[in-house]
C-alpha positions in Angstrom: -4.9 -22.0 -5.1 -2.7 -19.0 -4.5 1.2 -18.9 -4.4 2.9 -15.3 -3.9 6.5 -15.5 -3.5 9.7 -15.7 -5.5 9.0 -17.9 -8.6 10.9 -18.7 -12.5 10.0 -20.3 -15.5 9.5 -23.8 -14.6 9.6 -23.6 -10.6 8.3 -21.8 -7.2 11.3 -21.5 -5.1 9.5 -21.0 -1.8 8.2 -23.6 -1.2 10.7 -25.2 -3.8 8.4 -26.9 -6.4 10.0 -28.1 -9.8 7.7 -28.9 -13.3 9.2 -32.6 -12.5 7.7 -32.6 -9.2 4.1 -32.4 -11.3 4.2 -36.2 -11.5 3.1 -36.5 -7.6 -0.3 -34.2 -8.9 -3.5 -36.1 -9.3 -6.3 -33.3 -9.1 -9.2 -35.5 -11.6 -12.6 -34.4 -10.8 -11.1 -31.5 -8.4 -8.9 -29.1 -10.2 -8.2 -25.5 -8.7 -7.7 -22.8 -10.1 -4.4 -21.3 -9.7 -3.3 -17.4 -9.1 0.7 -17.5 -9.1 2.3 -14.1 -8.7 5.9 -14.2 -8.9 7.9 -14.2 -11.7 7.9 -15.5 -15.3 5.5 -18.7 -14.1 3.7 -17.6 -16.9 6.1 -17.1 -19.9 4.1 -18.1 -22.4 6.7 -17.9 -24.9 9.8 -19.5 -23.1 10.1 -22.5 -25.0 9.1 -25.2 -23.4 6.4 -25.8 -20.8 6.4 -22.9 -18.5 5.3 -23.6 -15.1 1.6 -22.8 -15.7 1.4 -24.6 -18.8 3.2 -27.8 -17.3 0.2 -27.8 -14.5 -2.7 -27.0 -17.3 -1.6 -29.9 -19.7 -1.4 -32.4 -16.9 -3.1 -35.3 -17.4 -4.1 -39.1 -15.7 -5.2 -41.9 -17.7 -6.6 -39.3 -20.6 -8.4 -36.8 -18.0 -7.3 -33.8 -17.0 -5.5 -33.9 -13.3 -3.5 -29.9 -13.4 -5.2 -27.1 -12.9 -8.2 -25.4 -15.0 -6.7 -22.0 -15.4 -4.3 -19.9 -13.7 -3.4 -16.2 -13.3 0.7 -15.7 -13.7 3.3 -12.9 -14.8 5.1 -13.6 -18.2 7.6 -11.7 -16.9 9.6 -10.8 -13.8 7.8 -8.6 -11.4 8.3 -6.0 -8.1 7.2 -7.6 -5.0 5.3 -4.3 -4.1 3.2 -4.3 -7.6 2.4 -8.1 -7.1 0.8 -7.4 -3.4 -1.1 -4.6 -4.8 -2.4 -6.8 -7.4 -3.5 -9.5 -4.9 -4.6 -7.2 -2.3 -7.2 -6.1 -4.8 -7.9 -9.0 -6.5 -9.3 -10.3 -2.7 -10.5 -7.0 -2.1 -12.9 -8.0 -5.6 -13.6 -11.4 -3.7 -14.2 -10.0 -0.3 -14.3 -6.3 0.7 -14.0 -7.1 4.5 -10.1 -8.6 3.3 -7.6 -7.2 5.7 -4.4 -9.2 6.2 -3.4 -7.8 9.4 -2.0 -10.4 10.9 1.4 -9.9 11.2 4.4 -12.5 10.7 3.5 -14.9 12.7 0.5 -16.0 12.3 -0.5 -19.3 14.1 -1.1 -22.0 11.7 -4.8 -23.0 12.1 -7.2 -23.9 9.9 -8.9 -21.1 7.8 -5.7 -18.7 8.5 -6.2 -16.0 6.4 -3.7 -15.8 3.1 -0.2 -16.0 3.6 0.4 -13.0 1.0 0.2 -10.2 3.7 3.8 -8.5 4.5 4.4 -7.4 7.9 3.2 -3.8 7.3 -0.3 -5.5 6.5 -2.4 -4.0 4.1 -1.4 -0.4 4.4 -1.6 1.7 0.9 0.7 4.9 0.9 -0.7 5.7 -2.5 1.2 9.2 -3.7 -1.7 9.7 -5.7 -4.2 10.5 -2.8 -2.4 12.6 -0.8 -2.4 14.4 0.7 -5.0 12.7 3.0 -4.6 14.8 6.0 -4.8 12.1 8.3 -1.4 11.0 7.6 0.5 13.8 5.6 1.1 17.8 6.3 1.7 19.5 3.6 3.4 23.1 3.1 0.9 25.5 2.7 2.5 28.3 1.4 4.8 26.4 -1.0 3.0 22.9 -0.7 4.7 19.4 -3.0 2.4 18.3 -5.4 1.4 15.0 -7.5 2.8 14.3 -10.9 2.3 11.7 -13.4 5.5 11.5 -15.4 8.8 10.7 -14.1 8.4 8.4 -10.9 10.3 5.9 -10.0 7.8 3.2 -10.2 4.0 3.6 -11.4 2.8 6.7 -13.0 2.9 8.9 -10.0 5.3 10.8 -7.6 5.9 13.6 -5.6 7.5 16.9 -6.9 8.6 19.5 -4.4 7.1 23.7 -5.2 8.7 24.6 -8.2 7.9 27.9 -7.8 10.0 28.9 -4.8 12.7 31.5 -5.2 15.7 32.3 -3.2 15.9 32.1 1.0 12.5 29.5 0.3 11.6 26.2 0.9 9.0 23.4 0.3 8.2 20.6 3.1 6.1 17.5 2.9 5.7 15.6 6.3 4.1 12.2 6.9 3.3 11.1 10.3 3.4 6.5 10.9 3.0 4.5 13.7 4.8 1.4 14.1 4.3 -1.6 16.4 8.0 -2.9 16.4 11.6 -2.2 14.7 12.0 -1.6 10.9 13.0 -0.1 8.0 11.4 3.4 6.4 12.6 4.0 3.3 12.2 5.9 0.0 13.7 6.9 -3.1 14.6 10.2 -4.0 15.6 12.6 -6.8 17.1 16.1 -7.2 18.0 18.3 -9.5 19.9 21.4 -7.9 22.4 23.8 -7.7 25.5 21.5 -5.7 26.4 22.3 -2.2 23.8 25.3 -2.7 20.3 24.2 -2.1 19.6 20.7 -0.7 16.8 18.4 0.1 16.6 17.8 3.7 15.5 14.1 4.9 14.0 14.5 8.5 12.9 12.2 11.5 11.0 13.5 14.4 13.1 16.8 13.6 16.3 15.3 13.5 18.0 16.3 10.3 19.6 12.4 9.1 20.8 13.2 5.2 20.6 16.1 2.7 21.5 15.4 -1.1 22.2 18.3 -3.6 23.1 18.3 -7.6 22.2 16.2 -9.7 21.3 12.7 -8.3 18.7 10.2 -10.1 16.5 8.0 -8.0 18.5 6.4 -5.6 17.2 4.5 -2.4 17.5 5.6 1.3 16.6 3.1 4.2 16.4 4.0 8.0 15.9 2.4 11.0 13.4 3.5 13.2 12.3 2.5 16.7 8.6 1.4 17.7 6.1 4.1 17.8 4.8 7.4 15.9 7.1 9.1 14.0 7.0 12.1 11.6 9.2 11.7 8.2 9.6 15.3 6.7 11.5 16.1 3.0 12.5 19.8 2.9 13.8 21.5 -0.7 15.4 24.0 0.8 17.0 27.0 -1.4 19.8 29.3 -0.5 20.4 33.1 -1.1 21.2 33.1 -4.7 22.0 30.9 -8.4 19.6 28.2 -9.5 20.9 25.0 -11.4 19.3 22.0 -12.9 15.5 21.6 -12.5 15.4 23.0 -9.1 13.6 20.7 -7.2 13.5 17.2 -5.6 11.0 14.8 -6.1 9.9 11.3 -3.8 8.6 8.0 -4.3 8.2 4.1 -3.4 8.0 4.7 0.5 8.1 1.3 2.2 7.1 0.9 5.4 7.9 -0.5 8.9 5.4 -2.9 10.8 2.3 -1.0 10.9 0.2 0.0 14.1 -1.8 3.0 13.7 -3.9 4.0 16.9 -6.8 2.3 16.0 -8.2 -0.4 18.1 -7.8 -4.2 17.4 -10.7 -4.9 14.8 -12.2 -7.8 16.9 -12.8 -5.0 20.2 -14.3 -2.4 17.9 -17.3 -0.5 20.0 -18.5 0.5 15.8 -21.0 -1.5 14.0 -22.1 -0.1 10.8 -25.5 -1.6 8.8 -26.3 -2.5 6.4 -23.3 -2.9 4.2 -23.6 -2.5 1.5 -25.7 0.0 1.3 -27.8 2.0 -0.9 -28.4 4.9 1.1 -28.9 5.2 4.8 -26.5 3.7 7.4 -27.2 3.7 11.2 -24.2 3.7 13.0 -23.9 0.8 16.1 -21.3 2.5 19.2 -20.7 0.9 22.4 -19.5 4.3 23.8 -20.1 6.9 26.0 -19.9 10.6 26.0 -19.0 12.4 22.6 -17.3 11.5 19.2 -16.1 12.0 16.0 -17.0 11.3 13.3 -15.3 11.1 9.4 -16.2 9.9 5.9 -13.1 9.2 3.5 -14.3 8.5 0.1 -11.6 6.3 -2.2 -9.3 9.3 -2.9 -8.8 9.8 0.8 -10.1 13.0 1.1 -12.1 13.9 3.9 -16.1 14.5 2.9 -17.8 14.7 5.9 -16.8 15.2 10.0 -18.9 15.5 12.6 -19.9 15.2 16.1 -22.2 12.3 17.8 -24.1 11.3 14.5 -26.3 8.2 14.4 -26.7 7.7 10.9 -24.4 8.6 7.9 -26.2 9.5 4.5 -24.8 8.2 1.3 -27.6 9.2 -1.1 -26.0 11.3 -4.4 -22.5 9.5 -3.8 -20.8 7.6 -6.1 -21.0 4.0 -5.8 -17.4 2.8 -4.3 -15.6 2.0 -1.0 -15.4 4.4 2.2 -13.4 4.6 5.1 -15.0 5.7 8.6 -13.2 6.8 11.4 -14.2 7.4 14.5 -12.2 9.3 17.5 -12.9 9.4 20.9 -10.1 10.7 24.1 -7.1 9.9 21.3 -8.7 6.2 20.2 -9.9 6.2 16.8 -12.4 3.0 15.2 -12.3 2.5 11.5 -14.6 0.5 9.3 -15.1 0.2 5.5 -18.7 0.3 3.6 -19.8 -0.1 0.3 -22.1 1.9 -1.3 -23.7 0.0 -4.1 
């Protein structure tokens, strides 16, 4: 049993469920086991019976009737951090796990898990970039990955600090959306004021620039349906350097996601076996030629070619890999498993 929403000590407020209500529960012979991501549903130490402990203590007529264990934060938690948690706890369970369904899924029997936002099970991990199917980088004075300072996590993205005068530095990140939402980000910068600037872009259009000294702060844009390329610039002017000199981005949330790759149930790519060991054949219900690429679990690109049949894994490291394939502007993706 699985509950992902807000949560406190002693209750689940969506769907509103109170320790008191625990009287209704009768689970002898049939107890679940319970994975509560929220908040606090697990503070251990609050007291009293927290929420978890209330359901594990239950009891009818001398048997237990709660639960027979449970998985739950002792503290309060970021709603990002708890859907990469359960994102990878069912990617454990079930590798094929893709909660893609959207908000509104019809409610039918064996639905897939409500825990899915809108912007389905997308990872813009800083970490990995810059996978080039998504981000540009500069490649004269290119932003790099650090693992002190972010904003949230270990890791974040630092504009060149090694431009000089008349310079700049530019990351760009290219998303396709299926409807209206939010992009947004935090961002840093340490600069000389009014002087040299970072430089928020969409699809070209200059929309903010932030100079001095400003800590993380959140930014939030409406965007329409579509592709769209989000650019930061550090841009320096003729002369002076203050502060740090550079800018720095993290915790990019999306807006409902729709790259251009086909709906999963029409996919012309069959790929067996998975897992694999070794060799895998590749199944295509196409004509003419192809392309195709190998992402290993960094993102980076470790193989693209044309027309192949079969994709060798031997000498690889046991793990997950992405495959694309493109075709006239369509692309097919599918994961395998080397074991």
């Amino acid at each position: 049993m699985q509950h992902r929403d807000h949560g406190w000590t002693q209750k689940w407020y969506q769907p509103l469920i109170l320790v008191s209500d625990f009287k209704a529960i009768n689970n002898v012979g049939q107890m679940p086991f319970l994975i509560s991501v929220n908040c606090k549903t697990g503070e251990y130490d609050f007291g009293s019976n927290c929420f978890t402990e209330a359901l594990m203590r239950m009891t009818r007529d001398g048997q237990n009737a709660g639960i027979v264990g449970a998985i739950s934060p002792s503290g309060q938690t970021y709603s990002f951090a708890n859907d990469i948690f359960l994102w990878g706890v069912w990617d454990l369970f079930d590798p094929t796990f893709m909660p893609d369904y959207g908000p509104n899924a019809s409610h039918v029997a064996e639905w897939i898990p409500s825990f899915a936002m809108v912007s389905g099970k997308y990872f813009l991990d800083l970490l990995v970039f810059p996978n080039t199917e998504y981000w540009t980088n500069d490649p004269v004075h290119p932003w790099q990955i650090i693992n002190y300072g972010a904003f949230d996590g270990n890791y974040c993205a630092l504009s060149d600090t090694t431009i000089t005068h008349d310079e700049s530095s530019s990351l760009s990140f290219t998303y396709t959306s299926n409807e209206e939402g939010n992009f947004e980000f935090y961002s840093r910068v340490s600069s000389e004021s009014n002087y040299d600037f970072l430089i928020f872009y969409i699809d070209d259009e200059e929309k903010a620039r932030w100079s001095g000294t400003i800590e993380w702060y959140n930014h939030s844009y409406t965007v329409r349906p579509g592709q769209h390329v989000y650019t930061w610039t550090y841009e320096k002017d003729y002369s002076v350097s203050s502060g740090a000199d550079c800018a720095w981005i993290d915790y990019i949330f999306l807006p409902p996601y729709l790259d251009n790759t086909a709906e999963q149930n029409a996919l012309p790519l069959t790929l067996y076996p998975n897992p694999t060991t070794d060799q895998v054949s590749i199944g295509l219900e196409l004509e003419g030629d192809f392309i195709i690429q190998v992402f290993d679990a960094n993102g980076q690109c470790i193989l693209k070619e044309k027309n192949l049949s079969t994709l060798s894994f031997k000498g690889r490291p046991a793990g997950m890999y992405h495959i694309i394939v493109q075709q006239d502007g369509q692309s097919w993706s599918r994961r395998i498993i080397k074991m």
